[in-house]
C-alpha positions as CSV (number, residue, x, y, z in Angstrom):
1,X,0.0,0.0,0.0
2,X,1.3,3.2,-0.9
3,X,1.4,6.2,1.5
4,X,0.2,9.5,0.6
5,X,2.9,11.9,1.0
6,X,2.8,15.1,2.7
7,X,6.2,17.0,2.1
8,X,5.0,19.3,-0.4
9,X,1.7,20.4,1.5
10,X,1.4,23.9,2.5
11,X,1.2,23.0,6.1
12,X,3.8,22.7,9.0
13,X,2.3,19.7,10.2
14,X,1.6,18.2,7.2
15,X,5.7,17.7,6.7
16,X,6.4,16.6,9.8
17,X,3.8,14.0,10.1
18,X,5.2,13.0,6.5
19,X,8.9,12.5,8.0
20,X,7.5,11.1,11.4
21,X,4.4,9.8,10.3
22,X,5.1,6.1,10.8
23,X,5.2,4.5,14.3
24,X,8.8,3.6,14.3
25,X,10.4,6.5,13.1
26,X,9.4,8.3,16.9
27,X,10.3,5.6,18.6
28,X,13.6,5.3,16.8
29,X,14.2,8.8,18.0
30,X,12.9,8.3,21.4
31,X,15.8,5.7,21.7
32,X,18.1,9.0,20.8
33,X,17.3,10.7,23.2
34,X,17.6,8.4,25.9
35,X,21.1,8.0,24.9
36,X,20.9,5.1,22.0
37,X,23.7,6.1,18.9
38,X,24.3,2.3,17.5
39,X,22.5,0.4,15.1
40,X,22.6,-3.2,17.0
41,X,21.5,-0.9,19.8
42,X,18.4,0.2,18.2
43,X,17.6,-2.9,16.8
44,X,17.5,-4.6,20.5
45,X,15.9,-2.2,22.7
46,X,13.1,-1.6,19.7
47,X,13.0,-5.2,18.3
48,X,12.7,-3.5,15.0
49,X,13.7,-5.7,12.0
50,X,17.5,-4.7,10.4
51,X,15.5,-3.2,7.5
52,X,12.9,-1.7,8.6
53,X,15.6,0.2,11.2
54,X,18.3,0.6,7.8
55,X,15.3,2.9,6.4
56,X,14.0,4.8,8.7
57,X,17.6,5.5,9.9
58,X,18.7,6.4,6.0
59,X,15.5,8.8,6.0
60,X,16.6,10.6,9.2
61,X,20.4,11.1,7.7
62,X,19.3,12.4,4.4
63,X,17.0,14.6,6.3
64,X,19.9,16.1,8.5
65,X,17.7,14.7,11.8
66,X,20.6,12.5,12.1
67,X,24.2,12.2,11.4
68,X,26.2,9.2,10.7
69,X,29.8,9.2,12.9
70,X,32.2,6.3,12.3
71,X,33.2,4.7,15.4
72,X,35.3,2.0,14.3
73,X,37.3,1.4,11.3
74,X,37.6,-2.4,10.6
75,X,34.7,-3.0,9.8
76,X,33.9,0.0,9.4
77,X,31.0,1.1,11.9
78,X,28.7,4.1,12.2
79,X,26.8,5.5,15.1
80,X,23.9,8.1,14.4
81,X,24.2,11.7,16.6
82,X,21.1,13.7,16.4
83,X,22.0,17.4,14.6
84,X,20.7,20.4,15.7
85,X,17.5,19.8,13.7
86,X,17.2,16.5,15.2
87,X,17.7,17.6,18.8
88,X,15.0,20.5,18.4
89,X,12.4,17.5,18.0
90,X,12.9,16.4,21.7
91,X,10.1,18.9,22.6
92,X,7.6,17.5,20.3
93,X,7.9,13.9,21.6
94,X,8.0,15.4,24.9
95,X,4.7,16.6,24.4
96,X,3.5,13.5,22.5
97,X,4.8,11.8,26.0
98,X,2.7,14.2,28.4
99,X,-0.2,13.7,25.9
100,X,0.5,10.0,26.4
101,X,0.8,10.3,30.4
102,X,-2.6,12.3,30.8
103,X,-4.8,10.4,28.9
104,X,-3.0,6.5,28.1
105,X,-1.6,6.1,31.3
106,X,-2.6,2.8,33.6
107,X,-3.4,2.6,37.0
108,X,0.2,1.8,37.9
109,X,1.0,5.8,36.5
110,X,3.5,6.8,34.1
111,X,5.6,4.6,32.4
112,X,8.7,7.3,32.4
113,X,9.4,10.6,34.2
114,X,11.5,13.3,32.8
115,X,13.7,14.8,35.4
116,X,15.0,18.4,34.7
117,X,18.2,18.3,35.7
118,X,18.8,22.5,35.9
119,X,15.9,22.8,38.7
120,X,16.1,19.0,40.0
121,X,12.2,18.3,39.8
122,X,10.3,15.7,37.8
123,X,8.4,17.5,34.6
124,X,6.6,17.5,31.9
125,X,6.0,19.5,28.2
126,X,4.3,22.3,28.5
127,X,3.7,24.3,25.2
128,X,3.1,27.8,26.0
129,X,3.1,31.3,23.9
130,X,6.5,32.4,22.8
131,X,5.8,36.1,23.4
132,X,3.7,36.0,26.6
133,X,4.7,32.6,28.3
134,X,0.5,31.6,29.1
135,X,-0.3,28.1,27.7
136,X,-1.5,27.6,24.3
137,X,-5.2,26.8,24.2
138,X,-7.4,25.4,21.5
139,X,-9.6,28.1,21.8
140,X,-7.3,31.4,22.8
141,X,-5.4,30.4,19.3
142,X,-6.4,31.9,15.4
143,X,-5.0,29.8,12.5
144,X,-3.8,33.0,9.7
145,X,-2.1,32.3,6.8
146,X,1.8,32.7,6.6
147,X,4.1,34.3,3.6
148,X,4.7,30.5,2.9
149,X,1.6,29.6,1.8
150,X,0.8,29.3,-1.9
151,X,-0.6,31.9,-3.2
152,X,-2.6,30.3,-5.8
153,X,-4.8,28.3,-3.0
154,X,-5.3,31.5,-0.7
155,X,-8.7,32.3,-1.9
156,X,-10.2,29.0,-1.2
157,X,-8.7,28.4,2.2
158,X,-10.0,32.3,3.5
159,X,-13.8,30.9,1.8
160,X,-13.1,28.0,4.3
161,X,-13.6,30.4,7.2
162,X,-10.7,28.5,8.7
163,X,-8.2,30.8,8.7
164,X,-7.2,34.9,8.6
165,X,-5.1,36.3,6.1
166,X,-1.7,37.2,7.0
């Protein structure tokens, strides 16, 4: 079955969920941030199959999410060191994870706890405005259109009611 892809789409959202948009690509980078760099290393703690793993880990190199760092020489081996782009994406699985916590959570409570280590408590994502600091709200946000957006499908997203113009 072939997936519909989203990487051209005039949406934010819409390109991430394209490169994320599987349930072991997350999870492979999950395993990053909890320290995991090595392929075998991946492959265990997931119990991913090698190929499945080989692609999602190609797709997060050529995306610059990843990048791959020999190790060792003979044979030559690799370990993968999330970038700068991929490190930014640790607050969007944190988020995904306090999601998770709130509403998947069983009776025995969370299955991990992040620990802060600047203030020493236990936390959790919060998203919250970048000029004012309150929490971002379903209903105290407006969806406007950006310069980005293409300007041939303006007029029929503004009919939609959905969004402002820019």
């Amino acid at each position: 079955m072939k997936r519909t892809q989203f990487a051209n789409w005039p949406c934010s959202i819409a390109r991430t969920v394209d490169l994320l948009g599987d349930w072991w690509t997350p999870l492979v980078l999950r395993e990053a941030f909890y320290g995991t760099k090595r392929f075998d290393d991946f492959q265990q703690v997931l119990g991913i199959g090698r190929n499945i793993l080989t692609q999602r880990l190609n797709r997060l190199v050529e995306e610059d999410i990843f990048e791959k760092v020999p190790y060792q020489e003979r044979p030559v081996r690799h370990e993968y060191v999330l970038t700068p782009k991929g490190r930014e994406l640790f607050p969007v699985l944190a988020a995904i994870n306090s999601w998770g916590d709130r509403w998947l959570a069983g009776d025995a409570g969370v299955p991990v706890v992040l620990h802060h280590r600047s203030c020493a408590h236990e936390t959790s994502a919060a998203v919250v405005c970048s000029h004012c600091r309150e929490p971002l709200e379903l209903d105290d946000v407006q969806a406007r259109l950006g310069p980005g957006f293409p300007d041939r499908h303006r007029p029929a997203a503004l009919a939609t009611g959905r969004f402002t113009g820019s």
